[in-house]
PAKOLBA-767399 format. One record per residue (C-alpha): residue number from 0; residue in one letter; x, y, z. Coordinates in steps of 0.05 Angstrom, whole numbers, m for minus. Example, Ala and Ser with C-alpha at 12.3 -4.5 7.8 and 13.67 -1.06 7.14 Angstrom:
PAKOLBA-767399
atom num=0 residu=a px=246 py=m90 pz=156
atom num=1 residu=s px=273 py=m21 pz=143
end
This chain:
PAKOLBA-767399
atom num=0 residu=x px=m395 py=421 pz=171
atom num=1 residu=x px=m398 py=348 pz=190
atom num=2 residu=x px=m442 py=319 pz=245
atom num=3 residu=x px=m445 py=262 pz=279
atom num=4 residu=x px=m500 py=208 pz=286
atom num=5 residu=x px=m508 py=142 pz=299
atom num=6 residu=x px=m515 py=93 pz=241
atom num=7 residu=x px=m559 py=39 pz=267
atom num=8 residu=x px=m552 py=m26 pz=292
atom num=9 residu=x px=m498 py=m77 pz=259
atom num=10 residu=x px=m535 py=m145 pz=251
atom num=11 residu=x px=m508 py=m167 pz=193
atom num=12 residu=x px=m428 py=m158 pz=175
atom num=13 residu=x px=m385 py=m178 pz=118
atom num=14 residu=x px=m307 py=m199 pz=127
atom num=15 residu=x px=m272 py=m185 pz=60
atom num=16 residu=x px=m200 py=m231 pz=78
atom num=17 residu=x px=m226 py=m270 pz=131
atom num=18 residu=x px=m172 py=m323 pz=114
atom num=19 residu=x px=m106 py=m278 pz=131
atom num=20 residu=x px=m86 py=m253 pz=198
atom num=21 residu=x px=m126 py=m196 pz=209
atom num=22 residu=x px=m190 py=m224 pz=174
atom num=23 residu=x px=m182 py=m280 pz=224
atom num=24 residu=x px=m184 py=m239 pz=287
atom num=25 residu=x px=m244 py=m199 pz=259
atom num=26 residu=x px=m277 py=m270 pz=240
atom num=27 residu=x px=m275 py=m299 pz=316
atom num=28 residu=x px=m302 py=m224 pz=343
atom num=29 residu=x px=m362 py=m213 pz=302
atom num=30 residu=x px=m380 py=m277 pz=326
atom num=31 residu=x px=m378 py=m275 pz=393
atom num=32 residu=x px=m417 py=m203 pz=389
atom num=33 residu=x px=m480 py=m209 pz=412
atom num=34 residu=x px=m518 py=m155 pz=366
atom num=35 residu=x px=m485 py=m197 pz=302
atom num=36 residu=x px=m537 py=m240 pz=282
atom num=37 residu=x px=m501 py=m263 pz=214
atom num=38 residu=x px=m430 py=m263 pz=199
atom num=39 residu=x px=m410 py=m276 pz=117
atom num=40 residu=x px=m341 py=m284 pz=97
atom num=41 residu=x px=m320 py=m281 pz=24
atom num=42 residu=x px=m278 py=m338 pz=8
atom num=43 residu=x px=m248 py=m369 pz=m59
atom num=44 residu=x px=m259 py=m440 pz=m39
atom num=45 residu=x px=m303 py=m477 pz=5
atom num=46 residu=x px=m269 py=m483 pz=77
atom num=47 residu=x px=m292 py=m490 pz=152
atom num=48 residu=x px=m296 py=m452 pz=197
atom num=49 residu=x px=m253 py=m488 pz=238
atom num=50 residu=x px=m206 py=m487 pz=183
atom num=51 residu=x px=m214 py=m412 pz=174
atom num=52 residu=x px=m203 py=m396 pz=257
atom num=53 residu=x px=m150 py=m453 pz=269
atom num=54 residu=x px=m135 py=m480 pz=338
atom num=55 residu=x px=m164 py=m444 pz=390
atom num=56 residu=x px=m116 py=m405 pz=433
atom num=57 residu=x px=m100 py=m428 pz=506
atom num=58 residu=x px=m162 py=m398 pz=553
atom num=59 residu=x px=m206 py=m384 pz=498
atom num=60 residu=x px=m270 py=m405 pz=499
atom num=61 residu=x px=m293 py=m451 pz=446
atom num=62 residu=x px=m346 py=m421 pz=401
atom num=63 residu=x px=m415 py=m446 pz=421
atom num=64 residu=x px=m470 py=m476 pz=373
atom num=65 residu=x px=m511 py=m400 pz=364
atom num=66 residu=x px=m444 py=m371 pz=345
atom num=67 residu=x px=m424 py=m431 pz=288
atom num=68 residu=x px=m502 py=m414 pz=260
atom num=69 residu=x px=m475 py=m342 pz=255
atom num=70 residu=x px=m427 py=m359 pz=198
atom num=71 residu=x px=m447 py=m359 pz=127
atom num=72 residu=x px=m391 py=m373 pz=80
atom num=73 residu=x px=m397 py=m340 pz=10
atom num=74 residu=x px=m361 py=m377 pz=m45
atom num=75 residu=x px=m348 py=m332 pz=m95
atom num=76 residu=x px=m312 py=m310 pz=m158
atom num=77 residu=x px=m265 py=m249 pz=m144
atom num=78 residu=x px=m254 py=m235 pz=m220
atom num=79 residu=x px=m335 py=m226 pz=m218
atom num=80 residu=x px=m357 py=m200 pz=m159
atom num=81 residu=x px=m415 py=m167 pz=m202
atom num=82 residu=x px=m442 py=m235 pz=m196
atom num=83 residu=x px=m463 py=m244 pz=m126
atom num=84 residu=x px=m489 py=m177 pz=m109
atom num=85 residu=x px=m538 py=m214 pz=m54
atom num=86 residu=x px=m477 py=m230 pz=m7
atom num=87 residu=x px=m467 py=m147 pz=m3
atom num=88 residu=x px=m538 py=m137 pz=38
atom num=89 residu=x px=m503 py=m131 pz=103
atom num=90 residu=x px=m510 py=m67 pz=154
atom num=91 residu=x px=m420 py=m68 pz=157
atom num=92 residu=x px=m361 py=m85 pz=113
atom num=93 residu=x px=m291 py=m112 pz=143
atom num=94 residu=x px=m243 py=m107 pz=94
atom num=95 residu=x px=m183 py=m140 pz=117
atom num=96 residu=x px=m161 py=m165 pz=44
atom num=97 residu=x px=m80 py=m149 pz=26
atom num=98 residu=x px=m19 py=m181 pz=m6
atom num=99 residu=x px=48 py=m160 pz=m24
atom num=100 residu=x px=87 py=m150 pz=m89
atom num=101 residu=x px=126 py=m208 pz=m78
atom num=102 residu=x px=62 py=m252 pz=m63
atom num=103 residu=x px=20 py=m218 pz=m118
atom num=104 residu=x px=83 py=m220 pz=m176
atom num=105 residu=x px=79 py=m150 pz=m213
atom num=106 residu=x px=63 py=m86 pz=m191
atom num=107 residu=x px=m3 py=m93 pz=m240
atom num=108 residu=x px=m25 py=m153 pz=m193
atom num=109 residu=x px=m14 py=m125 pz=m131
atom num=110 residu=x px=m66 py=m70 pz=m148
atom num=111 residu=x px=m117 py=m117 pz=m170
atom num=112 residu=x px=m116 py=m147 pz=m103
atom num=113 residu=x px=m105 py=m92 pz=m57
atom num=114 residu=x px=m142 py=m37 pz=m96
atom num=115 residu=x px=m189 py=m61 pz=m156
atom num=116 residu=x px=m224 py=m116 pz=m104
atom num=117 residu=x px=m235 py=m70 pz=m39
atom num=118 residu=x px=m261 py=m19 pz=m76
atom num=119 residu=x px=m308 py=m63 pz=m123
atom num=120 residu=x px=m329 py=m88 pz=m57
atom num=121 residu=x px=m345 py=m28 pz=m21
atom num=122 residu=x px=m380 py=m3 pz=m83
atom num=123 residu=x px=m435 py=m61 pz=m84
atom num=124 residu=x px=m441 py=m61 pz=m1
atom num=125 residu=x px=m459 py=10 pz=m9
atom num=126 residu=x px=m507 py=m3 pz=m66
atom num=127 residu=x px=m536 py=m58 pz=m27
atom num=128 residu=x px=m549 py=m7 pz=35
atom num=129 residu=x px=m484 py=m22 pz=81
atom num=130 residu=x px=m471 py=49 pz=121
atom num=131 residu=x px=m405 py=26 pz=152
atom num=132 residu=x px=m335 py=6 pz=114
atom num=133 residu=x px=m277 py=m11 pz=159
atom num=134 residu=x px=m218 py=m14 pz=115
atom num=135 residu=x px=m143 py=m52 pz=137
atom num=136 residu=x px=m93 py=m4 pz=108
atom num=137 residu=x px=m28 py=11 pz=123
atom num=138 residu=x px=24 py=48 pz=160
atom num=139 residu=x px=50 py=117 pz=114
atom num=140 residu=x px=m10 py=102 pz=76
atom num=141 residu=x px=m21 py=169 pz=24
atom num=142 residu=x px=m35 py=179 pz=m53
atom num=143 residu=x px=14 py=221 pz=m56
atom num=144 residu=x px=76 py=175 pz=m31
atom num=145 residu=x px=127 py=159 pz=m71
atom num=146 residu=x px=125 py=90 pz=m52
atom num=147 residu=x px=80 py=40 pz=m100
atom num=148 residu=x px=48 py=3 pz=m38
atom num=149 residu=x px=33 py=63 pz=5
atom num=150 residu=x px=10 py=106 pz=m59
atom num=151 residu=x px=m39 py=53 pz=m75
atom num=152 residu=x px=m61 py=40 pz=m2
atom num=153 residu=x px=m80 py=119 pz=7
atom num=154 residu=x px=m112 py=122 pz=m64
atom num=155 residu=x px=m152 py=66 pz=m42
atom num=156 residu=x px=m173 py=114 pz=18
atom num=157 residu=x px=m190 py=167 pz=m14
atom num=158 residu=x px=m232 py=120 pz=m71
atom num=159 residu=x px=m278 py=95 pz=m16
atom num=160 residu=x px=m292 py=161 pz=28
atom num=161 residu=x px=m324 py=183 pz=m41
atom num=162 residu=x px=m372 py=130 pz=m43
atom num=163 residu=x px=m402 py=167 pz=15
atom num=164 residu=x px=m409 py=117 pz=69
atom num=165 residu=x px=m444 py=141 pz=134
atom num=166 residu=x px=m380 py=109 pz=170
atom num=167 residu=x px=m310 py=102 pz=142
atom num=168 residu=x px=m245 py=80 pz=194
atom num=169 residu=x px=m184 py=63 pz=161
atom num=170 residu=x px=m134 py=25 pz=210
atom num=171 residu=x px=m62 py=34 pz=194
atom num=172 residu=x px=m22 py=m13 pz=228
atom num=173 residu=x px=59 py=m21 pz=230
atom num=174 residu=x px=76 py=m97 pz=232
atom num=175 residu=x px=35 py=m147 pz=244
atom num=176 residu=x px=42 py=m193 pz=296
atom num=177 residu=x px=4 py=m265 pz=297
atom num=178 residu=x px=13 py=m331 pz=280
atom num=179 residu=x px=27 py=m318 pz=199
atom num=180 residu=x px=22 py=m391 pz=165
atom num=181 residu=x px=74 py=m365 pz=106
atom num=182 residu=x px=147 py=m344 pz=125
atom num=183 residu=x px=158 py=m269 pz=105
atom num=184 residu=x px=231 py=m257 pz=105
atom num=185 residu=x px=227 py=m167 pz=106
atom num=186 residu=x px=177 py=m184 pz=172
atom num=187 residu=x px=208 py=m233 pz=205
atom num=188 residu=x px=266 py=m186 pz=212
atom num=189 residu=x px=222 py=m124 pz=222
atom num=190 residu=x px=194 py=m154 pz=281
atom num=191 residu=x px=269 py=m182 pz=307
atom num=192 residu=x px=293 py=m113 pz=292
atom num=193 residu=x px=239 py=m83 pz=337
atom num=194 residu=x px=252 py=m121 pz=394
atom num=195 residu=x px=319 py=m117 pz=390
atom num=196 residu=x px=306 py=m28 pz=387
atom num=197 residu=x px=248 py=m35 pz=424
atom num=198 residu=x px=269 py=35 pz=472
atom num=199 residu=x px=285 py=67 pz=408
atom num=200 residu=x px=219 py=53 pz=365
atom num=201 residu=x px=163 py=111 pz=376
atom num=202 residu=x px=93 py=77 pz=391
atom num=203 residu=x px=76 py=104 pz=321
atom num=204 residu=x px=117 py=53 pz=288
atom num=205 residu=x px=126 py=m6 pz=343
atom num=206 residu=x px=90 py=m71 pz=314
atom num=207 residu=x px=18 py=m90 pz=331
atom num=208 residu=x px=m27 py=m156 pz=344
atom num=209 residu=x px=m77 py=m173 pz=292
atom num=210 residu=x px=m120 py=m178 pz=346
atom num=211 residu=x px=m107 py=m108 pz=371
atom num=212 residu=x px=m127 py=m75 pz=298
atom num=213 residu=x px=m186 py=m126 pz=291
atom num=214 residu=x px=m213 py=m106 pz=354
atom num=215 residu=x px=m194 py=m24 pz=340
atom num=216 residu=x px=m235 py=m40 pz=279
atom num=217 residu=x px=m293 py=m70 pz=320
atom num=218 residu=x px=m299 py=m11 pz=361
atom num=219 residu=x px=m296 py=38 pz=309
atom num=220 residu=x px=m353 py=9 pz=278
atom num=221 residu=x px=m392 py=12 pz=347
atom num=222 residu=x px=m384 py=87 pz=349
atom num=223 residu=x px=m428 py=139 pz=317
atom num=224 residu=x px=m414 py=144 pz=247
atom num=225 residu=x px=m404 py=220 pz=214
atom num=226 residu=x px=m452 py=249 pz=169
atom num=227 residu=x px=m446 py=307 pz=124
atom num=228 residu=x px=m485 py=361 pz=82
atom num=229 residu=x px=m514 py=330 pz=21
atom num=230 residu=x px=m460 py=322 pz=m33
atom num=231 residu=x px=m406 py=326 pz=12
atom num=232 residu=x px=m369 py=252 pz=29
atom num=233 residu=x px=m371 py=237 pz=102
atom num=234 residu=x px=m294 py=242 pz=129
atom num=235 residu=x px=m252 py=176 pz=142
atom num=236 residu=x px=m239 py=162 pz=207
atom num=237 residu=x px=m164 py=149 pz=218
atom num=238 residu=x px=m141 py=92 pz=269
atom num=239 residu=x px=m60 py=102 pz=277
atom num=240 residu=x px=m15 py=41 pz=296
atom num=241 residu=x px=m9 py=78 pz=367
atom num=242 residu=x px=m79 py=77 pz=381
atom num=243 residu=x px=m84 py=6 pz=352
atom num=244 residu=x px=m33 py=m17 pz=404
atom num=245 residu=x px=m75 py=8 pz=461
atom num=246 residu=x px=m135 py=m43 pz=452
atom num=247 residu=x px=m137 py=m98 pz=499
end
């Protein structure tokens, strides 16, 4: 039987996607938290962090000079991620990383992105000591759908929680709302669609802010963290779109 204990403090955190929407959001949090002391994003390129955030939003406070010295970017190679096993020595993983089939081109590429790098990711955090993985997912996510995208969002699921992480939350968000840099046709009239049904939509599949999942995210990872018998993978921790929409 699982129980439940906490998982220590969270000094040092990873963003995996800390270029797209949700990545973003998680980006600006962890460094404005207080207990982060060091904040690494994987990246392809070398960019800002300016670049990376944007503008800042009307009535946000500007990041101070303590919170820039948080940010370490980590230029790396995604085909090789065996190569810079030092940038995986963090106490937490945010894995925000995601694409579509369209974006991706095959079916074949899609899974490189959205399963083959989270989970060679959350295999060298965990070998490099990281207790917590907080994993962007989806809505309908399950190994066993018949849809492509939500069969290999759930096996990705399942292929992390057997790492054995002390702390695994999945967040499975509907659409996502935020300032998207790329026009996406099949969201751009999800999200007209739902305002246009908005009495009609349950709360389970209305959309949801990046900022809302980033910051369900943030608090998941602030709560104790199971732990199980020895052999026995710690349950994932499931954060549903409804309970996404509720952070402020």
């Amino acid at each position: 039987m699982a129980s439940v204990q906490a998982v220590g403090p969270m000094r040092a955190v990873l963003v995996a996607g800390a270029s797209g929407l949700v990545g973003r959001e998680l980006l600006r949090l962890c460094l404005a938290d207080p207990e982060v002391q060091t904040v690494k994003a994987l990246l392809r390129r070398d960019v800002t962090l300016d670049a990376l955030l944007g503008a800042a939003r009307p009535g946000e406070a500007p990041l101070t000079d303590a919170q820039r010295r948080k940010f370490q970017p980590c230029i790396i190679d995604f085909d090789r991620l065996d190569r810079h096993t030092e940038h995986f020595a963090v106490d937490a993983v945010f894995c925000a990383l995601g694409s579509t089939i369209r974006q991706a081109g095959s079916q074949a590429a899609f899974r490189k992105v959205d399963f083959d790098a989270p989970l060679q990711i959350a295999q060298l955090a965990h070998a490099q000591g990281a207790s917590r993985f907080l994993l962007v997912s989806a809505l309908g996510a399950s190994a066993r759908s018949r849809v492509f995208y939500n069969r290999v969002k759930g096996e990705l699921e399942e292929a992390i929680q057997a790492i054995g992480f002390a702390q695994f939350a999945v967040a499975r968000p509907s659409l996502l709302q935020g300032d998207r840099p790329e026009f996406r046709l099949g969201e751009h009239l999800g999200l007209w669609l739902s305002r246009v049904f908005a009495g009609l939509i349950p709360e389970s599949h209305r959309p949801v802010h990046v900022r809302q999942v980033a910051q369900g995210l943030l608090h998941a990872a602030r709560e104790a963290g199971p732990t199980t018998d020895a052999g026995e993978a710690p349950p994932r921790r499931v954060l549903p779109n409804a309970w996404l929409r509720r952070m402020r």
